[in-house]
GULUMDREN-686061 format. One record per residue (C-alpha): chain; residue number from 0; z, x, y; residue in three letters. Coordinates in Angstrom, 1 decimal. Each point is the difference from the previous one (the first is absolute). Last residue first. Layout:
<pts>
+------+-----+--------+--------+--------+------+
! unit ! pos !      w !      u !      v ! code !
+------+-----+--------+--------+--------+------+
!    A ! NUM !      Z !      X !      Y !  ALA !
...
+------+-----+--------+--------+--------+------+
</pts>
This chain:
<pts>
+------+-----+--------+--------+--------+------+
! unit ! pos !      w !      u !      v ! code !
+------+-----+--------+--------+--------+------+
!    A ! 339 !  100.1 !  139.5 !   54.4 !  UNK !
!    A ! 338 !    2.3 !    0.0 !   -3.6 !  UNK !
!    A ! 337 !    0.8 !   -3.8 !   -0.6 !  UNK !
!    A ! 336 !   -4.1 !   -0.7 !    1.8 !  UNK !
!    A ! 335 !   -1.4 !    2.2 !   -3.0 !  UNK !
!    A ! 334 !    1.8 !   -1.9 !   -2.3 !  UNK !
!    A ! 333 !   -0.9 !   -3.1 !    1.0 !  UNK !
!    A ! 332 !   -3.4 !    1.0 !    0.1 !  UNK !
!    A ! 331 !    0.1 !    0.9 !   -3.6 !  UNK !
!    A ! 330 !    2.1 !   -3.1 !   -1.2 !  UNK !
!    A ! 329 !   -3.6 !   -2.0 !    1.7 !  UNK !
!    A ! 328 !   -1.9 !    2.7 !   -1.4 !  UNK !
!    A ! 327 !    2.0 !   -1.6 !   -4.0 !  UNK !
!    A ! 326 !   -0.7 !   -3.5 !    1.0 !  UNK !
!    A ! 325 !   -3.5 !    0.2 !    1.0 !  UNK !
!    A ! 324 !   -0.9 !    1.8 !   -2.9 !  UNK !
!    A ! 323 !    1.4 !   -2.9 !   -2.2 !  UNK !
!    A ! 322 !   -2.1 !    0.0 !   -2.9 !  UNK !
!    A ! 321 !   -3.2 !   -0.4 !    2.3 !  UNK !
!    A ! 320 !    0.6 !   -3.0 !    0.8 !  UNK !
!    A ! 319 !    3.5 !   -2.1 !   -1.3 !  UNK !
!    A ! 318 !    0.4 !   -3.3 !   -2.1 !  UNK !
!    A ! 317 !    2.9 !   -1.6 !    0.8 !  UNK !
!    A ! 316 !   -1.3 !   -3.6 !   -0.2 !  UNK !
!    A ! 315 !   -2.9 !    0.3 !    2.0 !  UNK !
!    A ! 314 !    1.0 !   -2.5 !    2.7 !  UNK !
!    A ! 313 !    3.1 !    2.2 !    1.7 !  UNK !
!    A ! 312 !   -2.5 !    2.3 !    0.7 !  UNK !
!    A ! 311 !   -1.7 !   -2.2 !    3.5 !  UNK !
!    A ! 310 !   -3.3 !    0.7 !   -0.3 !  UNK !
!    A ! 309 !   -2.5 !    0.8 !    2.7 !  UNK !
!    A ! 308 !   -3.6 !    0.1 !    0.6 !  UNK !
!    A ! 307 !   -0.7 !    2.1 !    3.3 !  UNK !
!    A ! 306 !   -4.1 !   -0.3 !    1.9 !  UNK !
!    A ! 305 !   -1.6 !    3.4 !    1.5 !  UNK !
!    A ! 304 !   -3.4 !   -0.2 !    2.3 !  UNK !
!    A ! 303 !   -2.1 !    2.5 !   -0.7 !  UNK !
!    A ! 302 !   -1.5 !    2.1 !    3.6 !  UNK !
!    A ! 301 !    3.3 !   -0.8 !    1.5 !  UNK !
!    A ! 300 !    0.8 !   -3.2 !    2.0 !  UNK !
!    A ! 299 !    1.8 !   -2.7 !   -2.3 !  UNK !
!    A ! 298 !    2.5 !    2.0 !   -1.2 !  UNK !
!    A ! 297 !    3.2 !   -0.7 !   -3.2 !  UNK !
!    A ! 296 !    0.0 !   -3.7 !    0.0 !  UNK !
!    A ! 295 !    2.9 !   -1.7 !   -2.1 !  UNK !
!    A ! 294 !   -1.1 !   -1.9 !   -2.8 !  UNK !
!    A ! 293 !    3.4 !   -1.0 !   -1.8 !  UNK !
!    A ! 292 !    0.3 !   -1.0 !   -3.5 !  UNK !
!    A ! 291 !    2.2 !   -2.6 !   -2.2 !  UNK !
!    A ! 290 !   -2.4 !   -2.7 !   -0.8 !  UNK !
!    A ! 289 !   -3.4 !    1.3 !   -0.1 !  UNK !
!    A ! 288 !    1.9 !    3.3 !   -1.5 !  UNK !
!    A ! 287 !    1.1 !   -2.2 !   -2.9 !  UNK !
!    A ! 286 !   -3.4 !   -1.9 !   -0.6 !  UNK !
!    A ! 285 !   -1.7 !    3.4 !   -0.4 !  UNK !
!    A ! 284 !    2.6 !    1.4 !   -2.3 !  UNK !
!    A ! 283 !   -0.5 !   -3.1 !   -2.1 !  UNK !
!    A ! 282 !   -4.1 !    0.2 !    0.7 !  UNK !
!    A ! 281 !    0.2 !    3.6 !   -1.4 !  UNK !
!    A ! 280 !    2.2 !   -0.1 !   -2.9 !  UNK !
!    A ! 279 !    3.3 !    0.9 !    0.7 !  UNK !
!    A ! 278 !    1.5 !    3.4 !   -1.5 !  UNK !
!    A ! 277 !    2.9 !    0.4 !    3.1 !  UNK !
!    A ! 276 !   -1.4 !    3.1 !    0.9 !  UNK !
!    A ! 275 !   -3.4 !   -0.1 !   -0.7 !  UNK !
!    A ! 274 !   -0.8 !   -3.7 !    1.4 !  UNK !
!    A ! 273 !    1.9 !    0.8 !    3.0 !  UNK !
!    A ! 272 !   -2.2 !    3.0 !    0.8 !  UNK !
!    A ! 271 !   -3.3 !   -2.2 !   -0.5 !  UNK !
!    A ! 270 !    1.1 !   -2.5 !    2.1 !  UNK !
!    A ! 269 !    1.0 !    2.5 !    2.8 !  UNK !
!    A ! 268 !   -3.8 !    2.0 !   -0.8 !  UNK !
!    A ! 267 !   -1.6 !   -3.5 !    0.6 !  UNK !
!    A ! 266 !    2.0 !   -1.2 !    2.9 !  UNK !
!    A ! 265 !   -0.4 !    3.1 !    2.0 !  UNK !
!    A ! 264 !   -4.1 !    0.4 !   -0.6 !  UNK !
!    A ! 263 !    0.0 !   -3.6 !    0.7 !  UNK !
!    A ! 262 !    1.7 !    0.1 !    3.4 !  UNK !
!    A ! 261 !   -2.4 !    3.2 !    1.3 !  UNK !
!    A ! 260 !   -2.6 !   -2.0 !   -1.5 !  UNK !
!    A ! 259 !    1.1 !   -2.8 !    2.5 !  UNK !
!    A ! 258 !   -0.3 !    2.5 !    2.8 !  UNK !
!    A ! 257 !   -3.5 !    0.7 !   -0.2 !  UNK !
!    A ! 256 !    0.1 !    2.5 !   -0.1 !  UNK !
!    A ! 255 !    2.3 !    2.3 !   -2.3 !  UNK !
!    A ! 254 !    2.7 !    1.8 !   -1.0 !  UNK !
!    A ! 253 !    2.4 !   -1.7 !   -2.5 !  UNK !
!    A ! 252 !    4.3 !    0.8 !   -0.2 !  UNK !
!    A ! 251 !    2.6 !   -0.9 !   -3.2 !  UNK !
!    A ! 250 !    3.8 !   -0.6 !    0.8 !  UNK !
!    A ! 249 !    2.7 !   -0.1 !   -2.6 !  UNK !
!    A ! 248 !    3.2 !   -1.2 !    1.7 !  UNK !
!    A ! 247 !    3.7 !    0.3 !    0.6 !  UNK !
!    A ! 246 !    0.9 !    3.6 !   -0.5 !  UNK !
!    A ! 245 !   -3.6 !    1.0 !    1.9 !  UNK !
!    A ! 244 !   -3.3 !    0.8 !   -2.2 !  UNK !
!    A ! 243 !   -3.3 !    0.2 !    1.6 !  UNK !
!    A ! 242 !   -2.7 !    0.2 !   -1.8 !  UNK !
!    A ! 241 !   -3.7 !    2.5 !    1.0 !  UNK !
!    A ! 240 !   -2.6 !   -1.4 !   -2.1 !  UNK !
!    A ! 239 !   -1.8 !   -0.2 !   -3.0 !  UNK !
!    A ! 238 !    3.4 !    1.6 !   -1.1 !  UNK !
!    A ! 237 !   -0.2 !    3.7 !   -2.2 !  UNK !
!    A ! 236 !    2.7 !   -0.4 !   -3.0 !  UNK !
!    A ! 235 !   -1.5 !    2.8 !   -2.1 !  UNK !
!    A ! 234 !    3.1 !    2.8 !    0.9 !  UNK !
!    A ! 233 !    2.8 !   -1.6 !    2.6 !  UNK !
!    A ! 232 !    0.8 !    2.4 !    2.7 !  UNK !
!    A ! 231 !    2.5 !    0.6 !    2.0 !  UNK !
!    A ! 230 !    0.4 !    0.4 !    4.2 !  UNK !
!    A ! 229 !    2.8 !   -0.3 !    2.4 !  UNK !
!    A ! 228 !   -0.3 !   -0.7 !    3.9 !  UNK !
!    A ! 227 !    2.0 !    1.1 !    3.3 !  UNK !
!    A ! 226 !   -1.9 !   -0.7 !    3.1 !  UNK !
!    A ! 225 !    0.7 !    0.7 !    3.3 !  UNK !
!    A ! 224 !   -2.5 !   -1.4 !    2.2 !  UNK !
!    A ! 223 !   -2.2 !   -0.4 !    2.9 !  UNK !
!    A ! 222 !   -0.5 !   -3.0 !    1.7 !  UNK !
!    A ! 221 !   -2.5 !   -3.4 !    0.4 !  UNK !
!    A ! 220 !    1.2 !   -3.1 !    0.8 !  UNK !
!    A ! 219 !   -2.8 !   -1.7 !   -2.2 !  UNK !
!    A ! 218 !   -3.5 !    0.3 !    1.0 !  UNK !
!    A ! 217 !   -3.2 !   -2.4 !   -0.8 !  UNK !
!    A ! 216 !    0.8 !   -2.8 !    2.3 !  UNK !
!    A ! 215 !    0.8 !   -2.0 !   -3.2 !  UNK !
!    A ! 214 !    2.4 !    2.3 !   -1.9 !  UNK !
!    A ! 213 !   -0.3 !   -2.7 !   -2.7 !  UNK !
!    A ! 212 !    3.6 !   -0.3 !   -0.7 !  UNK !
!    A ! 211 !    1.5 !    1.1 !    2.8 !  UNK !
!    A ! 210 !    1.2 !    4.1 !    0.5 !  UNK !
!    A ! 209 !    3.2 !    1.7 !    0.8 !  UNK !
!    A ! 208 !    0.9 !    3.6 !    0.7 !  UNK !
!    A ! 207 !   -4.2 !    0.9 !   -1.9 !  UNK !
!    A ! 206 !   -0.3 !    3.1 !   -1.0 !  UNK !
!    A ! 205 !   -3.9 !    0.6 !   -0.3 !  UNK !
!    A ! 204 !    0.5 !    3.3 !   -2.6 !  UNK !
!    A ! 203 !    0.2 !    0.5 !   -4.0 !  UNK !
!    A ! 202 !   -1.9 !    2.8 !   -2.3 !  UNK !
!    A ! 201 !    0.2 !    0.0 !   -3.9 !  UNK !
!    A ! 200 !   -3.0 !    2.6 !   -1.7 !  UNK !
!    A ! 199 !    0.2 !   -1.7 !   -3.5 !  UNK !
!    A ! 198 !    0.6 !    3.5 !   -1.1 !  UNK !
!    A ! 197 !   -3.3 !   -0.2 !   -2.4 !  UNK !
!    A ! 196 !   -2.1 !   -2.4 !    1.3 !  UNK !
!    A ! 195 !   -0.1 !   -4.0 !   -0.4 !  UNK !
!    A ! 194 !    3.5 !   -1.2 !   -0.4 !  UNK !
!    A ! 193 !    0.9 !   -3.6 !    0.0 !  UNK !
!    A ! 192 !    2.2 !   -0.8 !    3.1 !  UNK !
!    A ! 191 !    3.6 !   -1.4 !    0.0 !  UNK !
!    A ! 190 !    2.2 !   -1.1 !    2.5 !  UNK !
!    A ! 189 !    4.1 !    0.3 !   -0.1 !  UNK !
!    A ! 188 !    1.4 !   -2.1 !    3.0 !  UNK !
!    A ! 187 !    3.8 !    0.9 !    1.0 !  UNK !
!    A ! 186 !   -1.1 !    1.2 !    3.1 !  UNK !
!    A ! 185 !   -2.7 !   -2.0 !    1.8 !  UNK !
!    A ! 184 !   -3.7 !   -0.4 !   -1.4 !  UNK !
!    A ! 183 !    0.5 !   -4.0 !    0.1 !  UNK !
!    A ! 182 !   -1.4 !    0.0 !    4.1 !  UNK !
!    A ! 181 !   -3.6 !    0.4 !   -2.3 !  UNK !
!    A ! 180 !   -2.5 !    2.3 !    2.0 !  UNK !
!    A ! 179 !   -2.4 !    0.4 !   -2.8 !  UNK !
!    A ! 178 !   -1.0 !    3.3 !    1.9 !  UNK !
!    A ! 177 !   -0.8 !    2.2 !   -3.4 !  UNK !
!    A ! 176 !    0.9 !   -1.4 !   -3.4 !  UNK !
!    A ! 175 !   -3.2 !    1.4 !   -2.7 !  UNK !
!    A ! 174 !   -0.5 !   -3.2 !   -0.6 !  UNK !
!    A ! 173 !   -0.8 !   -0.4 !    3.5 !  UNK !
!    A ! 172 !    1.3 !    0.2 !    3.4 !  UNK !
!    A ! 171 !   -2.4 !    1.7 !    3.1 !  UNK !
!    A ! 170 !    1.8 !    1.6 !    3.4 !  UNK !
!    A ! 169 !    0.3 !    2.9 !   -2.2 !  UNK !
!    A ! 168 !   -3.7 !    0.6 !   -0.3 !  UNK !
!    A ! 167 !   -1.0 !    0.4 !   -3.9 !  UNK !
!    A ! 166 !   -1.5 !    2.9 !   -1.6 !  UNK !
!    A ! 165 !   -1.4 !   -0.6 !   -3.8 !  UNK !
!    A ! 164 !    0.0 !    2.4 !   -2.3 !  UNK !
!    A ! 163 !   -0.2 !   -2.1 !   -3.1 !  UNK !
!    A ! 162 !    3.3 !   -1.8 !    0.4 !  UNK !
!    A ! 161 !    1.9 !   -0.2 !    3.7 !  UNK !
!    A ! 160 !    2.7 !    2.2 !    0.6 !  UNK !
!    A ! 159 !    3.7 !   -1.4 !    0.3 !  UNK !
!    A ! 158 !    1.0 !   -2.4 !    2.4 !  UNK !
!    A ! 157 !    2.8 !   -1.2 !    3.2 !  UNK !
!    A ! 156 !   -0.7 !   -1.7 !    3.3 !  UNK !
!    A ! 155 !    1.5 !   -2.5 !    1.2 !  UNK !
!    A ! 154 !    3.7 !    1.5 !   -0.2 !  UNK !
!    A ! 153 !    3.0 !   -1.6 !    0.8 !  UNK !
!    A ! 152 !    3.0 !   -0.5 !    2.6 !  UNK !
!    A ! 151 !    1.6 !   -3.5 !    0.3 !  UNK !
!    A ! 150 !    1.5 !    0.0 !    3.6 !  UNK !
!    A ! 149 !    1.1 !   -3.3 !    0.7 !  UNK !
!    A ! 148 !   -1.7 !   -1.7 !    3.2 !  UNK !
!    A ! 147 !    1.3 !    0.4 !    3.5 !  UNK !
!    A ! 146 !   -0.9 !   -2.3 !    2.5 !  UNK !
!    A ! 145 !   -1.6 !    0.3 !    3.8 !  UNK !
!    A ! 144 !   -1.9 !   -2.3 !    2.3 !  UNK !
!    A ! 143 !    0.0 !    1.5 !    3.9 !  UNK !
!    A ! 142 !   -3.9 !   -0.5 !    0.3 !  UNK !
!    A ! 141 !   -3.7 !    1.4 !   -1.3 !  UNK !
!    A ! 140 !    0.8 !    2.8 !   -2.3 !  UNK !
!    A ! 139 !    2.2 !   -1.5 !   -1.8 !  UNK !
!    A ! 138 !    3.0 !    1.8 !   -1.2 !  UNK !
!    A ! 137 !    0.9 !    0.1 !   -3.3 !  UNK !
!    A ! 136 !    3.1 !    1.9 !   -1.2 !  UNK !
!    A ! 135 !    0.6 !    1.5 !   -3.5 !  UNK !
!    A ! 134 !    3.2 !   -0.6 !   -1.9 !  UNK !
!    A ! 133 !    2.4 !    1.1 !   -2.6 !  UNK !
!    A ! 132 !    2.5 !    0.7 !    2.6 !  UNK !
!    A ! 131 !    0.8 !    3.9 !   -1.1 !  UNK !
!    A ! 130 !   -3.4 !    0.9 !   -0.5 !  UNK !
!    A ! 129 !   -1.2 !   -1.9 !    4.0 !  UNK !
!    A ! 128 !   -3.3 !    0.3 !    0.1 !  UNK !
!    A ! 127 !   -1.6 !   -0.6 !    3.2 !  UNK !
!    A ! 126 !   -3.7 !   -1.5 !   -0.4 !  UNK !
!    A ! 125 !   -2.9 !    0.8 !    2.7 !  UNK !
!    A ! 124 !   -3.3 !   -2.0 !    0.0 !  UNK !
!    A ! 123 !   -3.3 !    1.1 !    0.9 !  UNK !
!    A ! 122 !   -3.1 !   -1.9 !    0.9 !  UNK !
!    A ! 121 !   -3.7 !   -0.4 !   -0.8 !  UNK !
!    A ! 120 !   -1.5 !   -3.3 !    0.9 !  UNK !
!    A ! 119 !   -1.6 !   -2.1 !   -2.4 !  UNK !
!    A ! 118 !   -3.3 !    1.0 !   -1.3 !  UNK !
!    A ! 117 !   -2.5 !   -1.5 !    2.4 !  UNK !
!    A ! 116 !   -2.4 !   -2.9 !   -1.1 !  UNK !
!    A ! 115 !   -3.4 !    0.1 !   -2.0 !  UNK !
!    A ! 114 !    1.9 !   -0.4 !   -3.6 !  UNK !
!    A ! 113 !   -0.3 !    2.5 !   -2.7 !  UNK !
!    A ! 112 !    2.3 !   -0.6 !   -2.7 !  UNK !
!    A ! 111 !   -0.2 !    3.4 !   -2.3 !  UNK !
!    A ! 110 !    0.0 !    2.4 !    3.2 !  UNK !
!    A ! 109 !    3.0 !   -2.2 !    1.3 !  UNK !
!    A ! 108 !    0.3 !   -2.8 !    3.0 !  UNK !
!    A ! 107 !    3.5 !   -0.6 !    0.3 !  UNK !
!    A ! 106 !    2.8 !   -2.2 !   -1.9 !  UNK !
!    A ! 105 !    0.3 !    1.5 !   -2.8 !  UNK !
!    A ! 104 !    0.2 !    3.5 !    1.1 !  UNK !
!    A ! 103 !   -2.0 !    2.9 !    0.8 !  UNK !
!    A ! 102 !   -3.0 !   -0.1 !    2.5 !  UNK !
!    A ! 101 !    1.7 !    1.4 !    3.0 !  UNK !
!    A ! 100 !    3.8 !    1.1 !   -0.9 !  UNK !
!    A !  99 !    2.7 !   -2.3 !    0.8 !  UNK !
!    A !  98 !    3.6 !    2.3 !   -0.1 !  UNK !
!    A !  97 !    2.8 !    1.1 !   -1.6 !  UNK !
!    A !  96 !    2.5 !    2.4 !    1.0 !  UNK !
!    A !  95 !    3.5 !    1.6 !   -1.9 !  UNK !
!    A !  94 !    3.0 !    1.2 !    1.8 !  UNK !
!    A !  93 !    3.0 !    2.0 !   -0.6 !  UNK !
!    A !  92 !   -1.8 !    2.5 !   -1.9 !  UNK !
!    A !  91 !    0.5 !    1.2 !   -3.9 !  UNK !
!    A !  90 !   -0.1 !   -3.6 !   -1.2 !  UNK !
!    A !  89 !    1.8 !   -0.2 !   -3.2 !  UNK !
!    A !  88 !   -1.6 !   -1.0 !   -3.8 !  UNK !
!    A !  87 !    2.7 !    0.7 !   -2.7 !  UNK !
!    A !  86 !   -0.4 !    0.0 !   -3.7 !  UNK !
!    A !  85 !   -3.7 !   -1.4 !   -1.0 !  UNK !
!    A !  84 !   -0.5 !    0.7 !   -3.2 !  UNK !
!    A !  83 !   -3.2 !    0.6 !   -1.1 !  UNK !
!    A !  82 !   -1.2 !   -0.2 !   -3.6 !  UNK !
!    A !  81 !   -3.4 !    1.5 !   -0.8 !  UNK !
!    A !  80 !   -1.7 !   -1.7 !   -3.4 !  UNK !
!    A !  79 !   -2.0 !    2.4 !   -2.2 !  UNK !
!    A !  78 !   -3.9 !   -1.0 !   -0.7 !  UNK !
!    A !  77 !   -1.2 !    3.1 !    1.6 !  UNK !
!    A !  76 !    2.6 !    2.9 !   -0.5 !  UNK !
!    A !  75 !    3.2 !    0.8 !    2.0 !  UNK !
!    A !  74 !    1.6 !    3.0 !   -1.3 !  UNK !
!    A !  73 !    1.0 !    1.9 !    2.5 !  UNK !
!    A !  72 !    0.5 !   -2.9 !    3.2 !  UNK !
!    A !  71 !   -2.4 !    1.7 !    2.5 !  UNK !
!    A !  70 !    0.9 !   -1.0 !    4.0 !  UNK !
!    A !  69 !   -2.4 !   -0.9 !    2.4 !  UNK !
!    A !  68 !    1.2 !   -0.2 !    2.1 !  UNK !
!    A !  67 !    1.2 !   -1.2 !    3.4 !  UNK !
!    A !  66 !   -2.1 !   -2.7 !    1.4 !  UNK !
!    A !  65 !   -2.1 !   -0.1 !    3.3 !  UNK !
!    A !  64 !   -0.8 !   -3.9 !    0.7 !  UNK !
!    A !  63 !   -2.7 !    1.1 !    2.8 !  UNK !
!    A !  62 !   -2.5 !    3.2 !    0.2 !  UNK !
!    A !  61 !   -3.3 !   -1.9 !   -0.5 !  UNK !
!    A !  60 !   -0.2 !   -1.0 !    2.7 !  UNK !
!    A !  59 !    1.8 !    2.5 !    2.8 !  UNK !
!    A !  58 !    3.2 !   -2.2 !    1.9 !  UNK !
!    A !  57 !    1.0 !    0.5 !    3.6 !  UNK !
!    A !  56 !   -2.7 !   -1.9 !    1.4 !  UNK !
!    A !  55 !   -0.5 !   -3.1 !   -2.3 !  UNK !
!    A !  54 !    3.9 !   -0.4 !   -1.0 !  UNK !
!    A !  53 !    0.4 !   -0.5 !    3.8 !  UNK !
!    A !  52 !    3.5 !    2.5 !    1.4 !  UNK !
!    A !  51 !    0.1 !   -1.5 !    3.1 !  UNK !
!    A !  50 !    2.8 !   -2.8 !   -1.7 !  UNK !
!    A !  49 !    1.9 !    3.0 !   -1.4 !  UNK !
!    A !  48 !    0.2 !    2.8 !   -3.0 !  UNK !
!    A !  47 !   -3.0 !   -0.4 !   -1.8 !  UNK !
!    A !  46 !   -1.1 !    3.4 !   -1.2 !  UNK !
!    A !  45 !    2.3 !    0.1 !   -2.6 !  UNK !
!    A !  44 !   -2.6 !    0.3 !   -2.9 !  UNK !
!    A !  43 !   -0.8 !   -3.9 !    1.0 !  UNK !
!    A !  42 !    0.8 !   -1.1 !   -3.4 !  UNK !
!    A !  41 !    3.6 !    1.6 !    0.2 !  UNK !
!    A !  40 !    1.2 !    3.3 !   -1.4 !  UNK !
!    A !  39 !    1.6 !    0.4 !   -3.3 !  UNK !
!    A !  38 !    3.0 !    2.1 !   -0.6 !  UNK !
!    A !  37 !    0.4 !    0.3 !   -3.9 !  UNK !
!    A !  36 !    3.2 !    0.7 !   -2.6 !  UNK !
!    A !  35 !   -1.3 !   -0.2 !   -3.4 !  UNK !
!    A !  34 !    2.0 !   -0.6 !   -3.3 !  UNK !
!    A !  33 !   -0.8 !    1.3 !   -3.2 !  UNK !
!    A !  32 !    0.1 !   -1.8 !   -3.1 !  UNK !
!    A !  31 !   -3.5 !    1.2 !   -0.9 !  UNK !
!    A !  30 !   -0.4 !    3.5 !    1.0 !  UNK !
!    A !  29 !   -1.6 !    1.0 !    3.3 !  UNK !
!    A !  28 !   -3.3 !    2.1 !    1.5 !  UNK !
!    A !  27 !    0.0 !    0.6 !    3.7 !  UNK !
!    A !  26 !   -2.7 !   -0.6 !    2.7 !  UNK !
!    A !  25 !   -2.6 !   -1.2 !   -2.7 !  UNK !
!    A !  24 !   -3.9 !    1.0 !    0.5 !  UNK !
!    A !  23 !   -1.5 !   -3.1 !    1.9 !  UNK !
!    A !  22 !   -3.5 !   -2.0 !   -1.4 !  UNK !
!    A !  21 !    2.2 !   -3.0 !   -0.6 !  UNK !
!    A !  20 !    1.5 !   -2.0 !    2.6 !  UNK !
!    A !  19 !   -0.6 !    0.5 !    3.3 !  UNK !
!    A !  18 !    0.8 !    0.7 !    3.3 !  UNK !
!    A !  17 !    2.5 !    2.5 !   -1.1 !  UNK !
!    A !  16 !    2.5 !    2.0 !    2.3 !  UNK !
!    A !  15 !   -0.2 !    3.8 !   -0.9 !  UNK !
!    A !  14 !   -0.3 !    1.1 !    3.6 !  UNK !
!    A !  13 !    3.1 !   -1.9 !    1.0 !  UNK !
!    A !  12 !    1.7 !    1.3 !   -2.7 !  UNK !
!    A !  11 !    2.4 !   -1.8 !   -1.1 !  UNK !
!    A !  10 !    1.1 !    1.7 !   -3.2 !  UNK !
!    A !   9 !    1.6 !   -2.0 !   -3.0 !  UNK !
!    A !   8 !    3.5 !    0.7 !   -0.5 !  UNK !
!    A !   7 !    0.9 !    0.2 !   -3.5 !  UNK !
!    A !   6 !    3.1 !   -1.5 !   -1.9 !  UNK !
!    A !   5 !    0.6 !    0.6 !   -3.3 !  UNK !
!    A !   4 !    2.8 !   -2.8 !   -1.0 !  UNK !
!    A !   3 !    3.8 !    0.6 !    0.0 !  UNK !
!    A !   2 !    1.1 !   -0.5 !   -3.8 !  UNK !
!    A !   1 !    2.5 !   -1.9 !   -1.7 !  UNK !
!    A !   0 !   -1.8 !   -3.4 !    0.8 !  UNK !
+------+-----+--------+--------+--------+------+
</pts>
């Protein structure tokens, strides 16, 4: 591209943080084609800093999963689609934490699955990230076992406002995105989100230095973040859901319980997405993502649960989403990154 892009620093306020989306009054207002540098803090509002520091004492309900936002995109009406690119994600601290968390998880007694035993046992465990190595160390908490796993920094936790006034926790995913807590929101990702209010009202937070598939004891290795993202907007072409878009595959989410609705919700908007672009009748596009998909899981401990169907590109013939949006942020993060 010939041109540097507009880039606008979104403030971090602690004081401003979100816990939220929708209902908020926009931080900063942006063009389309703009590209936002963020610092996000982690789930835990940075209040977990050590194996004394218990989720349950040094954490305030409802004051967890703080985002940064939200942030207006002029000219965003209900019905538009909101492309995000995702250009860098970087940890902003040399460590991250997770942690088991009494009655969240999928393998503990919850307030949805009652059970007449103990939660499991609350504990706190401190990562080391290492930028330079690519890697985050485990220790167990229990004995001398160590490894180091690849860092692979993204964000669980990224939406726009909710429709018809709606205010949603930011520990909740949805249509409207929110905490789907997918590890395939890493740079290089574009995700898009039908708009519901003017300004879309975008926010992002829960960085995430690696995370499982599932995030099964409820926490990934939680850390703050910088985050570099650009935004456009595609006018009528509002998703049922939020998609994902990466340079090798078209990926569609579903929020739900149980988690099999979760898995159709995916399948069904996926199938239907194929069948647009490459002009398939239904039960052809359906028979082709039967064969060719993926069904990675996103969470299996929030208040939805949040199932991926993905598509490999190379099977639709050439055909492109969104006339190529992703393409042309993808050139625009590359630019930005030339001149940074």
């Amino acid at each position: 591209m010939n041109t540097r892009p507009q880039v606008v620093p979104v403030p971090a306020d602690p004081e401003r943080y979100a816990y939220s989306f929708g209902g908020g009054s926009p931080v900063v207002t942006v063009e389309p084609g703009s590209v936002l540098e963020l610092f996000t803090e982690d789930c835990f509002g940075g209040r977990v800093r050590g194996p004394a520091d218990l989720p349950s004492q040094v954490c305030a309900f409802p004051y967890l999963n703080p985002v940064t936002g939200p942030v207006a995109i002029a000219g965003a009406e209900p019905g538009d689609a909101l492309a995000v690119h995702f250009i860098d994600i970087a940890p902003a601290r040399d460590w991250g934490v997770s942690s088991t968390f009494p009655h969240f998880g999928a393998l503990t007694a919850t307030h949805t699955t009652a059970m007449l035993h103990p939660a499991l046992e609350e504990r706190v465990w401190v990562y080391d990230l290492d930028t330079k190595a690519g890697t985050c160390r485990f220790e167990a908490s229990g004995g001398g076992f160590t490894v180091d796993l690849p860092l692979d920094p993204m964000h669980g936790t990224v939406g726009v406002a909710p429709a018809a006034g709606e205010r949603l926790m930011s520990i909740s995913p949805g249509v409207h995105g929110g905490n789907m807590d997918t590890p395939e929101l890493r740079a290089g990702t574009t995700v898009w989100f039908g708009v519901n209010v003017e300004g879309a009202m975008l926010a992002l937070g829960d960085g995430h230095a690696r995370q499982g598939e599932g995030e099964v004891c409820g926490t990934a290795v939680e850390t703050a973040m910088n985050t570099v993202v650009a935004v456009d907007l595609v006018k009528g072409a509002a998703p049922a859901v939020p998609r994902l878009e990466s340079d090798e595959f078209l990926l569609s989410t579903g929020h739900a319980r149980p988690l099999e609705d979760a898995f159709r919700i995916s399948q069904h908007d996926l199938v239907r997405w194929t069948a647009d672009l490459a002009g398939l009748d239904p039960l052809d596009a359906y028979q082709l993502v039967s064969q060719a998909g993926l069904a990675p899981a996103a969470n299996v401990c929030d208040s939805q649960y949040t199932m991926v169907a993905k598509l490999p590109k190379r099977v639709l013939g050439g055909a492109r989403a969104y006339d190529g949006v992703h393409d042309r942020l993808r050139e625009l993060g590359a630019e930005y990154l030339r001149g940074r």
